[in-house]
Structure formats: structure tokens, C-alpha cells
C-alpha positions as CSV (number, residue, x, y, z in Angstrom):
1,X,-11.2,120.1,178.9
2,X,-10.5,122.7,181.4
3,X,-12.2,125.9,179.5
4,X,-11.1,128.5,182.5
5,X,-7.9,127.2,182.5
6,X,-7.5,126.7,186.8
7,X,-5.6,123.5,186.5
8,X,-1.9,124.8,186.5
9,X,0.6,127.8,186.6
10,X,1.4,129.7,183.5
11,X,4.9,130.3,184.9
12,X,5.8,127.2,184.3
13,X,5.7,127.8,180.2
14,X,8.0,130.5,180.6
15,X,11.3,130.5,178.5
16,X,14.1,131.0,180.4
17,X,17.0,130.3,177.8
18,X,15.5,133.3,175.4
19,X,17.3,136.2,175.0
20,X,16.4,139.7,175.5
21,X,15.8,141.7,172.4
22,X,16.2,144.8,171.4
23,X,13.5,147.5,171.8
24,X,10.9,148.4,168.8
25,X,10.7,149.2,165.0
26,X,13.9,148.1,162.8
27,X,16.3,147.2,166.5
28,X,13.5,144.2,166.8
29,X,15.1,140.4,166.7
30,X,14.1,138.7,163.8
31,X,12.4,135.0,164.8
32,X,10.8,134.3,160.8
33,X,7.3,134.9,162.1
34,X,5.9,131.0,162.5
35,X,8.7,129.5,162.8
36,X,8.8,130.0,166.5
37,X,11.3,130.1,169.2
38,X,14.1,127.5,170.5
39,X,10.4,126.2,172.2
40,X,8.6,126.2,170.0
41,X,8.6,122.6,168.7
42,X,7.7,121.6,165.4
43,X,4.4,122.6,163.2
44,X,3.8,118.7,162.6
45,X,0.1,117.8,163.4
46,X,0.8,114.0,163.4
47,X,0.0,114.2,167.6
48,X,-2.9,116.8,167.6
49,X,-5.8,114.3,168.1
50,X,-9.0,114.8,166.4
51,X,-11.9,116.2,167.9
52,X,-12.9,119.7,169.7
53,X,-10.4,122.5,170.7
54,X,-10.4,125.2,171.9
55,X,-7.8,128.4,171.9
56,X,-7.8,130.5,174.5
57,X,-5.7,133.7,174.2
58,X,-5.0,136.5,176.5
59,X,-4.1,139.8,174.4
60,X,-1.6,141.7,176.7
61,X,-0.8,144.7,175.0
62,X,0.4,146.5,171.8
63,X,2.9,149.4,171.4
64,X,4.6,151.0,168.5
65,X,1.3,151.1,166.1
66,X,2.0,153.0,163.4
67,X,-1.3,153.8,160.9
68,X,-0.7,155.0,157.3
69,X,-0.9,158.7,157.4
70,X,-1.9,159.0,160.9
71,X,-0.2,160.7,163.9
72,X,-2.5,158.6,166.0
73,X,-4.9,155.4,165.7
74,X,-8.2,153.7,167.2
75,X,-7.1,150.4,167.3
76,X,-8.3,147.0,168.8
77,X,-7.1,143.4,168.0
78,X,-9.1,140.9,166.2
79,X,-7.7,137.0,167.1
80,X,-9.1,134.7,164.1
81,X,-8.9,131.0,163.1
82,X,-10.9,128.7,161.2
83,X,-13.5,131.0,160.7
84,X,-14.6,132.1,163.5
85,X,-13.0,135.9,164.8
86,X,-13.4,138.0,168.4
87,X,-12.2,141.1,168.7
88,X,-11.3,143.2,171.8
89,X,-12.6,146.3,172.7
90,X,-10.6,149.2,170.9
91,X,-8.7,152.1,172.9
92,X,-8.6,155.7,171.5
93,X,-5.8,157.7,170.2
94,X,-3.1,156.1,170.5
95,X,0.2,157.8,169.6
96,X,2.9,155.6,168.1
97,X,5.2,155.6,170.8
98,X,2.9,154.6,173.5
99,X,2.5,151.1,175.0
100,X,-1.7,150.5,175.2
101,X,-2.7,148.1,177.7
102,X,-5.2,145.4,176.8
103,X,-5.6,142.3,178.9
104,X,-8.2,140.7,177.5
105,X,-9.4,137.1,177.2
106,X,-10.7,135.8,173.8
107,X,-12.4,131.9,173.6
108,X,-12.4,130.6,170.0
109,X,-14.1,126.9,170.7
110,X,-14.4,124.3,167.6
111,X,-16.6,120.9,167.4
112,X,-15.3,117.9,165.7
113,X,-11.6,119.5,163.7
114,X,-10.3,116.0,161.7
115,X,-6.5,115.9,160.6
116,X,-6.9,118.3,157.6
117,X,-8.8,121.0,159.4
118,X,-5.8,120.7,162.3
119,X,-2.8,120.6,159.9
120,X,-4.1,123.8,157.8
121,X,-5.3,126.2,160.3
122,X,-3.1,129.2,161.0
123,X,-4.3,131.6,164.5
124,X,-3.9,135.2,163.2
125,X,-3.7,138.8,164.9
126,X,-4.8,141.8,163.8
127,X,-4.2,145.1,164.6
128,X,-7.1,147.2,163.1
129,X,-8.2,150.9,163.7
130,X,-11.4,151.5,164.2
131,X,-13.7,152.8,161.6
132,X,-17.4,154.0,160.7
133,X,-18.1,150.7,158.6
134,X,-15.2,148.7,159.4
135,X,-11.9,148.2,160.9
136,X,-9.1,150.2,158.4
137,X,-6.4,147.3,158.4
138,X,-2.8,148.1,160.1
139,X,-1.0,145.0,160.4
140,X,-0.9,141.1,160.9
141,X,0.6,138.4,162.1
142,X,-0.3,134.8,161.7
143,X,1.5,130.8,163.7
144,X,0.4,127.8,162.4
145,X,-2.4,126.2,165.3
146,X,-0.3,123.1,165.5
147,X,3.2,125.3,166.3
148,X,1.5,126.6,169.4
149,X,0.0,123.3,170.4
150,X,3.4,121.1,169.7
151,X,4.7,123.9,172.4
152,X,5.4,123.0,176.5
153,X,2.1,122.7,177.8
154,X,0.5,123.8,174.4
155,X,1.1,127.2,175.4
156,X,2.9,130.1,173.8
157,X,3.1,132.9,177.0
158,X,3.7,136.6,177.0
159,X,5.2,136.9,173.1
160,X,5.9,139.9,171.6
161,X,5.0,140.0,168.2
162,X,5.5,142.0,165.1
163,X,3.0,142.4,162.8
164,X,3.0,143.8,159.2
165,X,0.9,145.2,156.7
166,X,1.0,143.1,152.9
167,X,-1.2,146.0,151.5
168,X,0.8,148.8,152.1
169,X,3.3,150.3,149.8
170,X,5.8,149.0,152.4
171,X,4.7,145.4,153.7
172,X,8.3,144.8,155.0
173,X,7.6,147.3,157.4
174,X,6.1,146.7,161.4
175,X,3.3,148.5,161.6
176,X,2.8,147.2,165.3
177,X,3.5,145.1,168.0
178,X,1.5,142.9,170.0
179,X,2.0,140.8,173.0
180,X,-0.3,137.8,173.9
181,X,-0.1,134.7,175.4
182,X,-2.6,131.4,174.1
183,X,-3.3,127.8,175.0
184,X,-4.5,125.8,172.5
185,X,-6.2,122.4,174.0
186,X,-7.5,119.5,172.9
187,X,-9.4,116.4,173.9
188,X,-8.4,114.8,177.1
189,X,-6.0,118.6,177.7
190,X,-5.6,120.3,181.0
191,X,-5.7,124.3,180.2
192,X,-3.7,126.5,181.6
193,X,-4.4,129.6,183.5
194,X,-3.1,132.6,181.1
195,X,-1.9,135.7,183.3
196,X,0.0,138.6,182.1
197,X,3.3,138.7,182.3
198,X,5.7,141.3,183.9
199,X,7.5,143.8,181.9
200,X,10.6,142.9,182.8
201,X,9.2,139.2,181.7
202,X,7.8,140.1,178.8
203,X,11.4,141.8,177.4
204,X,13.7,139.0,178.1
205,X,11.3,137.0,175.3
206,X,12.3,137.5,172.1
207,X,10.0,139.0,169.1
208,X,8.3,137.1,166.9
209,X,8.7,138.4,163.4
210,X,6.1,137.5,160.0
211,X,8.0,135.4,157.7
212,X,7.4,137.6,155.1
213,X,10.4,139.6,156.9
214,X,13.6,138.7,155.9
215,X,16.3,140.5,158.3
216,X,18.9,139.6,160.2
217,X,19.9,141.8,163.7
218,X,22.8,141.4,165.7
């Protein structure tokens, strides 16, 4: 297993066929959160061998955070799965209409993962701000670990995606978008290397939306 991911080009996981989609807040394309893209494959974890893995995801950028009650936030993003959590460093205030550059690589590496572990386990982004104590939560978004590795080159590259908050008064609202790309490999895998993607790339892909979000957009 290639942990630096040298072995190939990223560009070659891009999707061409997506469409582009609309620009921020309620003019976002609906995708149903995990339930991918026309790439995305299915979530089945019948061909995910068991054994060690590791994800490997590059955290882009995030725009149109929006914290309860604030004009402004702290925030950083926390990539969990299976128990184990990184976070990446936080930027400071950010208005809701600014795009906040992050490129930043997170390793999450796992020993020994049998069927069940494989079949169950979701990856999940957070979008915290940053607090005395603890992060103040702003919004989530979670894609089942065997829907990114069932993927072209069991990558998922430079995806915008929306991110919601199930504790505010308003969870259908997007509290925040983020864009990342990850490569989830297994034994015997080749990684890729994760760059980020152009901003002209990254609009052409449509959003990913939580499933909990039930809209349709034209």
C-alpha cells in the first residue's frame, strides 16, 4: 500500500460527464448526500477485502459557512471514521460569503477491519468553529467508506459538499460547504496522489447534498 499516494495521476478520477451546478445556499444541485454521483458505484462491501486501510483525504476548501447567530466563524474541519478523528488547523473570521482555503492532508490508517467493520463504517466531515473547551458544531456531512472505495480508482476527487446541521432549529438548512477529495485503499491498493483541483474543475462537479435533504432543483 502506497501511503503517499505517488503511484498515479488524480486527473484521471475526474468526472467528465457531471454537470455544472449552480452556485451556493438553496441554488445548490441536490445529489441525496451518500448516494453519490453517476460514479459513484454502489455502497456494496461484498469486494472490499479484509484487512488494513487506510483513507487518505485532502480538505480543499469550504465557503458559505454560516454559524448560528454569528456574522462570522472560527472554523476548521474534523474528518472522522471508525473512531479515530484529525482535524485541520482552523482559520479565523470567516464571513459567510467568503471561500477559506484549506489544502490540507488528513491520514486515518486502520489494522485488521473484517466484513462488518467495512460494511458499517460511514467517513464524516465536520465543519466546527472553534471554541475555548471545544469545537461549537456547524454542520455535517457523512458517505458510506464502501461508496468511496466501490468508486474509479477508489477515489472520490475535488467534491463539493453540503453539510447540515441536525441540531439546529433548521437541520434542512446548509450551514456550509466543503470540498475534498479522498482515497480509500486497501490491501494489495495502489494510492493515488490527491491534488487540488482548479476552480473551474471543482464547479463543473456537482454538490453532494446530506440525505436528510430532500429537494429537487432544476
Amino acid at each position: 500500500m502506497n501511503l503517499l499516494g505517488l503511484g498515479k495521476d488524480s486527473d484521471k478520477g475526474s468526472d467528465k460527464d457531471n454537470k455544472k451546478a449552480p452556485e451556493g445556499g438553496d441554488e445548490a444541485a441536490s445529489a441525496a448526500g451518500s448516494d453519490g454521483g453517476d460514479d459513484a458505484g454502489g455502497s456494496k462491501v461484498g469486494n472490499m477485502p479484509e484487512g488494513d486501510y487506510i483513507i487518505h483525504v485532502l480538505i480543499i476548501q469550504a465557503k458559505s459557512i454560516h454559524l448560528e447567530g454569528e456574522d462570522t466563524s472560527d472554523p476548521f474541519i474534523k474528518v472522522s471514521c471508525m473512531g479515530q478523528d484529525k482535524s485541520s488547523k482552523n482559520k479565523n473570521d470567516i464571513s459567510t460569503d467568503e471561500t477559506v482555503r484549506f489544502d490540507e492532508h488528513i491520514f486515518l490508517e486502520y489494522n485488521g477491519l473484517k466484513k462488518e467493520a467495512l460494511g458499517e463504517a460511514n467517513i464524516m466531515f465536520d465543519i466546527q468553529n472553534k471554541g475555548f473547551f471545544k469545537g461549537d458544531d456547524i454542520g455535517r456531512f457523512e458517505i458510506p467508506l464502501s461508496k468511496v472505495y466501490n468508486m474509479k480508482d477508489h477515489a472520490l476527487l475535488n467534491q463539493t459538499v453540503g453539510c447540515n446541521n441536525v441540531n439546529s432549529k433548521d437541520f434542512s438548512k446548509i450551514t456550509g460547504y466543503i470540498t475534498v477529495s479522498v482515497n480509500v485503499t486497501g490491501p494489495s491498493d495502489e494510492a493515488l496522489e490527491l491534488k487540488p483541483g482548479s476552480a473551474a474543475e471543482i464547479s463543473k462537479i456537482k454538490p453532494l447534498l446530506p440525505a436528510s435533504i430532500k429537494k429537487v432543483y432544476k
